[in-house]
C-alpha positions in Angstrom: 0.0 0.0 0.0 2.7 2.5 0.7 6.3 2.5 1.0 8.2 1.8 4.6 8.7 5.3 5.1 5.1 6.6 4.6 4.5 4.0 7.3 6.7 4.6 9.2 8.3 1.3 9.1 12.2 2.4 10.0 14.7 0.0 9.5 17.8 0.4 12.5 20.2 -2.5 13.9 20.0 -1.4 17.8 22.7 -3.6 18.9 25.2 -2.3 21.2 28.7 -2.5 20.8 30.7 -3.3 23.7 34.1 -4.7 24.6 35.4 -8.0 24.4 36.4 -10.9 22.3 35.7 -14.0 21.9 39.4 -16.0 22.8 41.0 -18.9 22.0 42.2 -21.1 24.8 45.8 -19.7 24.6 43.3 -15.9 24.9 45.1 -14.9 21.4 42.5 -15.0 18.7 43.9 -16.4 15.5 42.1 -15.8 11.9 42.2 -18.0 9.7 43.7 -17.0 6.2 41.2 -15.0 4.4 40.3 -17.2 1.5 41.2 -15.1 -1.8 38.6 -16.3 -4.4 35.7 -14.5 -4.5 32.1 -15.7 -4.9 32.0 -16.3 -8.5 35.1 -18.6 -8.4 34.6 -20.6 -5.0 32.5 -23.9 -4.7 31.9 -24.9 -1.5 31.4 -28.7 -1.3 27.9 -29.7 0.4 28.1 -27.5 4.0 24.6 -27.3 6.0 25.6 -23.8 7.4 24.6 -22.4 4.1 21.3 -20.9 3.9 21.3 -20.8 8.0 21.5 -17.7 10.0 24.0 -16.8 12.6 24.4 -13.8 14.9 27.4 -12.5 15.4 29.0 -12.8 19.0 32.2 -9.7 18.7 31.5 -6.4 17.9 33.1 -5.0 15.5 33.5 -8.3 13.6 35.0 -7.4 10.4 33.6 -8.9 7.1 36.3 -8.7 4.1 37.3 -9.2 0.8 40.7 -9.9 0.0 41.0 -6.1 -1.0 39.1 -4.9 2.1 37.3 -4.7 4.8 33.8 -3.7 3.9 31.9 -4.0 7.0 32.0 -4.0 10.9 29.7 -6.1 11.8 27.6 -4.9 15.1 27.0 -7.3 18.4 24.5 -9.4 17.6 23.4 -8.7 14.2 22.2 -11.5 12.3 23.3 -12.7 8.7 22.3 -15.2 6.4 25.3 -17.6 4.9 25.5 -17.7 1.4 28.7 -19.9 0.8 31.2 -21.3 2.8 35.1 -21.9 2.6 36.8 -23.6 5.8 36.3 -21.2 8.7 35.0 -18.5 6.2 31.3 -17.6 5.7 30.2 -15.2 2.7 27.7 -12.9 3.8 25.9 -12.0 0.7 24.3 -8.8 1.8 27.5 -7.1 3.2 29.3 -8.7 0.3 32.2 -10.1 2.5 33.9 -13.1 4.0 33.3 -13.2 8.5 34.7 -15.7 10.7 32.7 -18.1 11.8 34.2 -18.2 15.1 32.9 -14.9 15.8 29.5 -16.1 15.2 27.1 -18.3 16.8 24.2 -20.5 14.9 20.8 -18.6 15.2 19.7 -21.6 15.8 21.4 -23.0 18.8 22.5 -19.6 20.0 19.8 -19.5 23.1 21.5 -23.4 23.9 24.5 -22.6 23.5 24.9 -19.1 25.8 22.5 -21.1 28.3 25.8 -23.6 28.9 28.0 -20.4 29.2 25.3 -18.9 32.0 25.2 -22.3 33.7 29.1 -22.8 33.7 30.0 -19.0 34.1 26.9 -17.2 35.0 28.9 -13.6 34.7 27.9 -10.3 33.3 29.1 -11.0 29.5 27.0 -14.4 29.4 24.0 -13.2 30.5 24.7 -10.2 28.0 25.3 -12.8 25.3 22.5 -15.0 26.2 19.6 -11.7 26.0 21.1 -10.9 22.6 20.1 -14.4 21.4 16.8 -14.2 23.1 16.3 -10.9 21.4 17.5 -12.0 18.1 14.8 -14.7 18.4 11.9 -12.0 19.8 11.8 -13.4 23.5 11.8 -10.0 24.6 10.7 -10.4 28.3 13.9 -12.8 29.0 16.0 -11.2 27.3 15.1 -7.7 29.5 15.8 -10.7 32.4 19.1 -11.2 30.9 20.7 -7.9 30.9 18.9 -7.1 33.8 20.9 -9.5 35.4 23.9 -8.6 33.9 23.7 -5.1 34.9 23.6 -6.5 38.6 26.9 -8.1 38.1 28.5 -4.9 36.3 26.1 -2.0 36.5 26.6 0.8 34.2 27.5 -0.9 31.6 26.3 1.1 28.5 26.0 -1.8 26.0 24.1 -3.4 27.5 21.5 -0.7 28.8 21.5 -0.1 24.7 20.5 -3.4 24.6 17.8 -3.9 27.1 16.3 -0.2 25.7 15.9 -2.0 22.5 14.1 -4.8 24.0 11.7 -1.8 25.5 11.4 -0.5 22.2 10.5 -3.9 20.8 8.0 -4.0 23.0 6.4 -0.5 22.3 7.5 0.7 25.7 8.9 3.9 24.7 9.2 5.2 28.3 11.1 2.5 29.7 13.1 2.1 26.3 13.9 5.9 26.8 15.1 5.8 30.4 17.9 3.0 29.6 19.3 4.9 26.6 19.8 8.1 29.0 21.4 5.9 31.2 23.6 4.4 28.4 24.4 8.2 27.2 25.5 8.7 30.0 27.5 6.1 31.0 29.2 6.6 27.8 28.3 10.3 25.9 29.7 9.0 22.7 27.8 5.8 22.0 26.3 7.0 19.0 23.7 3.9 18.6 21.9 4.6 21.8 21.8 8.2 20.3 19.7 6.6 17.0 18.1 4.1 19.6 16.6 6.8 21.3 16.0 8.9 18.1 14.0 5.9 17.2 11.9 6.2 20.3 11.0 9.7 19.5 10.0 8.6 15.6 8.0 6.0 17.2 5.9 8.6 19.2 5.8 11.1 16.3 8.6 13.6 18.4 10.3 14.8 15.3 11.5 17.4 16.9 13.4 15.5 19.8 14.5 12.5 17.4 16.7 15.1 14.6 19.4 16.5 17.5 19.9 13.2 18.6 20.5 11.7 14.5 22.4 14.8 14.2 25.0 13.9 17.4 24.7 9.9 16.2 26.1 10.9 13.0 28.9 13.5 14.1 30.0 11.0 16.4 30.4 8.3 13.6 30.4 9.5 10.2 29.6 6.7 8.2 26.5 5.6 9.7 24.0 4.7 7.7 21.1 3.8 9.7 21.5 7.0 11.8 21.4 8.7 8.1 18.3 6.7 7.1 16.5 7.5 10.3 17.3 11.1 9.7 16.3 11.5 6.5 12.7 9.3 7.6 12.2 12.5 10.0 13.2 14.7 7.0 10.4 12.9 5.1 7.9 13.1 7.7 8.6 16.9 7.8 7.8 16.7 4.1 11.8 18.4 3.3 11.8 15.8 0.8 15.4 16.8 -0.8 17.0 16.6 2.2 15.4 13.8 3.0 16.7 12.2 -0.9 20.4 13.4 0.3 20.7 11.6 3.6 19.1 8.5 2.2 21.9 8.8 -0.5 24.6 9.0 1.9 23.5 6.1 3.6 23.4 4.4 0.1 26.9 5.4 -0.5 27.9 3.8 2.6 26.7 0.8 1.9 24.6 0.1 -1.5 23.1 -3.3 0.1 20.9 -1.1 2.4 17.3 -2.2 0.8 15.3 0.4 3.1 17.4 3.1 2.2 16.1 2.1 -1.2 12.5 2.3 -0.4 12.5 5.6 2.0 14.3 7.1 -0.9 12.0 6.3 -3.5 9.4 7.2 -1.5 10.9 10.6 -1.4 11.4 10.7 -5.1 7.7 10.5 -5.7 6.5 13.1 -3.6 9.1 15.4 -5.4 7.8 13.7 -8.6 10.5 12.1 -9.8 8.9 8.7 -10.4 11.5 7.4 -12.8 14.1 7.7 -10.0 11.9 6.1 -7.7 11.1 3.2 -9.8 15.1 2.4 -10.2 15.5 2.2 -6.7 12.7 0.1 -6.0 13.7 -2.3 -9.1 17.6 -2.2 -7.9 15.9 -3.4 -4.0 14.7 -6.0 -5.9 17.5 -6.9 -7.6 20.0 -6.8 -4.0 17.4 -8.6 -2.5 14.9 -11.0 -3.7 14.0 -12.3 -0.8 12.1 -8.9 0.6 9.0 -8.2 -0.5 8.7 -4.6 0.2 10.4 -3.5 -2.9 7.8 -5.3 -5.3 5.1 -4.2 -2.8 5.8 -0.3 -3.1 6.6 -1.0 -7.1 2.9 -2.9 -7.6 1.5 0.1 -5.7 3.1 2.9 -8.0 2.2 1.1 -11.1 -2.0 0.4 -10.0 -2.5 3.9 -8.8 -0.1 6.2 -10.5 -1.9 9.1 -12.4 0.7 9.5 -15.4 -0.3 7.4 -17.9 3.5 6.4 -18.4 3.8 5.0 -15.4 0.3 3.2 -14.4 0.7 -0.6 -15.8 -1.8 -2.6 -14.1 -1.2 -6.0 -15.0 2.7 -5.7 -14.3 1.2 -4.7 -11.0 -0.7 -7.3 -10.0 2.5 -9.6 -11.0 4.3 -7.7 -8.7 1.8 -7.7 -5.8 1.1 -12.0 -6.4 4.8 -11.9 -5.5 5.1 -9.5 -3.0 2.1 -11.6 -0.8 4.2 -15.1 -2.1 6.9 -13.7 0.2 5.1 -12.4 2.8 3.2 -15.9 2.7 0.3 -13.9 2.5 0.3 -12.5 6.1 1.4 -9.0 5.5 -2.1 -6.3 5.4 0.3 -3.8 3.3 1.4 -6.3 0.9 -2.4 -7.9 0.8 -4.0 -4.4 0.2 -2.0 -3.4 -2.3 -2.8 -6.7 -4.3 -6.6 -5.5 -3.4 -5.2 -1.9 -5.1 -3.4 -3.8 -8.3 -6.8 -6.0 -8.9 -8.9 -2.9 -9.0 -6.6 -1.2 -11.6 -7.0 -3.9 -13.6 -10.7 -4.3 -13.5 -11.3 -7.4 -11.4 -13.2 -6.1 -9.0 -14.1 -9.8 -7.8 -10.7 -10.1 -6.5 -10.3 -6.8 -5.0 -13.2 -7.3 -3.3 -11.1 -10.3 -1.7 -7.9 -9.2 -0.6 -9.3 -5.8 0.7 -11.5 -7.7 2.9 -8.5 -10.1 3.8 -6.5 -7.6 4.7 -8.9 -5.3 6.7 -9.0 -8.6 8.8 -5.3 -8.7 9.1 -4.4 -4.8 9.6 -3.6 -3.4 12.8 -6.0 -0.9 14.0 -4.3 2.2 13.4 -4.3 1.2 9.5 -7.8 0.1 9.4 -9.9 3.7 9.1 -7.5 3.7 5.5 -7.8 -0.1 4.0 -12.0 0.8 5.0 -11.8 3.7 2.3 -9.6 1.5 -0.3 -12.8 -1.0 0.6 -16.0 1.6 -0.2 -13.7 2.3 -3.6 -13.7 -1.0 -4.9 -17.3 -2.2 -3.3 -18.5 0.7 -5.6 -16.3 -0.6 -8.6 -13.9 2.3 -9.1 -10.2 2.2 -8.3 -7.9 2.9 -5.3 -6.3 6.4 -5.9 -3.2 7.4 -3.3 
């Protein structure tokens, strides 16, 4: 029905990063030699960690290519493997090779940092074990976790970050807020607990409060690209559209794999009417990511209920919109009442009638006032119009 941004849908990673590795028994850690093909040339034999997620258990875990490093990977963020060689994973989204051993299977991770609390119950494996409970959206232990953490080592900023996320998660702005002051001020440069709380602010519409603290997340790390994202979301909301367009852009440049970056910033090339740009972005989201269906949502939308006649191409919308729900396994309202949106345009108001009734069922009831005027549209056989 709309893109992430007109939603409000933000896209952040809001894990903390915090000292300490992961050691070896000797307490050196030792990489293993970077293998030097790239994608194209390696082939893995059979390996059942490809296709499987893991979360990554050291910040600042670097992902490289044999030219560079091309990421730092957060604590706790979560990749799918793509290929495999040795001790190497290829992370298709960040386009690099991490070390396994600074990674943990998304799977077993809530096992295996259980055995770490049981053996060593301290402050870092109680930290680790709520990031895996977070990573899998157990929300209230994983607020038990670094609650119990921060009894063994208060203070600790990381893991305040961590446990306002968990808030946030849980729409509890107020308690979300009050750990990230206390993480700011534990430590008055960690710039994601600035975002974190920026986000906080989005969430309840404080515009206002959320830009200073984007603006101090970004000076204190440059090449940020959720924090420039998030800033140019509150630029959009605003309706400063071109500054908006410039901040999503940076974040772009930063890294070009960011797929809501591509959205918010088609999102904010249509309302300056620049529809052309917006449908590359949405069509090179698609391309970077097949797997999402937001991309192929927002593009199905454009093409049912744009006005220029250049644009509007109903029946590539209603492909686009079969796929987008395929993805979403038919669960998503947006992605449902857009397909509602792409039927219309095309003239089957039969099926129309179905999904918009579908997904009035499924939408939450702040969306349901809008998908009940899309509905009185095609009940009286005429189109939905943005």
């Amino acid at each position: 029905m709309a893109s992430r941004s007109e939603q409000g849908c933000l896209a952040a990673i809001l894990f903390a990063v915090v000292c300490g590795l992961v050691q070896t028994a000797s307490g050196v850690v030792v990489a293993a030699v970077l293998p030097q093909q790239t994608p194209d040339t390696t082939t893995p034999a059979a390996d059942d960690r490809v296709g499987t997620k893991v979360i990554v258990t050291v910040a600042g875990a670097a992902l490289r290519t044999p030219e560079a490093i091309v990421w730092k990977a957060y604590l706790g963020e979560t990749f799918t493997v793509s290929l495999t060689n040795g001790e190497w994973l290829w992370i298709n989204e960040k386009g690099g090779w991490l070390w396994d051993r600074e990674t943990v299977s998304f799977d077993t991770a809530v096992e295996e940092f259980s055995r770490r609390v049981q053996a060593d119950p301290s402050a870092e494996n109680f930290h680790l074990r709520g990031i895996a409970f977070l990573a899998h959206k157990h929300f209230d232990k994983a607020i038990a976790d670094f609650s119990d953490s921060l009894k063994k080592r208060p203070g600790q900023a990381g893991v305040l970050n961590n446990r306002g996320q968990a808030w946030y998660l849980k729409e509890d702005y107020a308690s979300s807020i009050d750990d990230l002051n206390a993480a700011i001020k534990a430590d008055p440069k960690h710039f994601l607990a600035y975002n974190n709380r920026a986000l906080c602010y989005i969430a309840a519409e404080q515009f206002d409060d959320a830009l200073p603290d984007l603006n101090v997340a970004i000076q204190l790390h440059k090449e940020y690209p959720e924090a420039l994202n998030n800033r140019g979301v509150v630029h959009s909301k605003a309706g400063n559209y071109a500054a908006a367009v410039k901040d999503f852009s940076a974040a772009l440049n930063i890294d070009n794999n960011y797929i809501d970056a591509y959205g918010n910033r088609a999102f904010a090339h249509r309302q300056l009417g620049n529809d052309e740009l917006a449908i590359n972005d949405l069509k090179t989201a698609m391309i970077k990511d097949p797997g999402d269906f937001q991309p192929a949502n927002d593009l199905a939308w454009m093409y049912a209920t744009s006005q220029t006649e250049s644009i509007r191409n109903p029946e590539e919308a209603v492909r686009l919109a079969t796929a987008a729900c395929t993805l979403s396994q038919y669960e998503d309202w947006n992605a449902l009442d857009t397909l509602a949106a792409t039927h219309a345009a095309n003239g089957d108001f039969d099926k129309a009638k179905q999904w918009v009734t579908t997904a009035l069922q499924k939408a939450p009831a702040a969306q349901k006032e809008q998908i009940t005027e899309h509905q009185q549209l095609i009940l009286a056989g005429k189109p939905v119009v943005p």
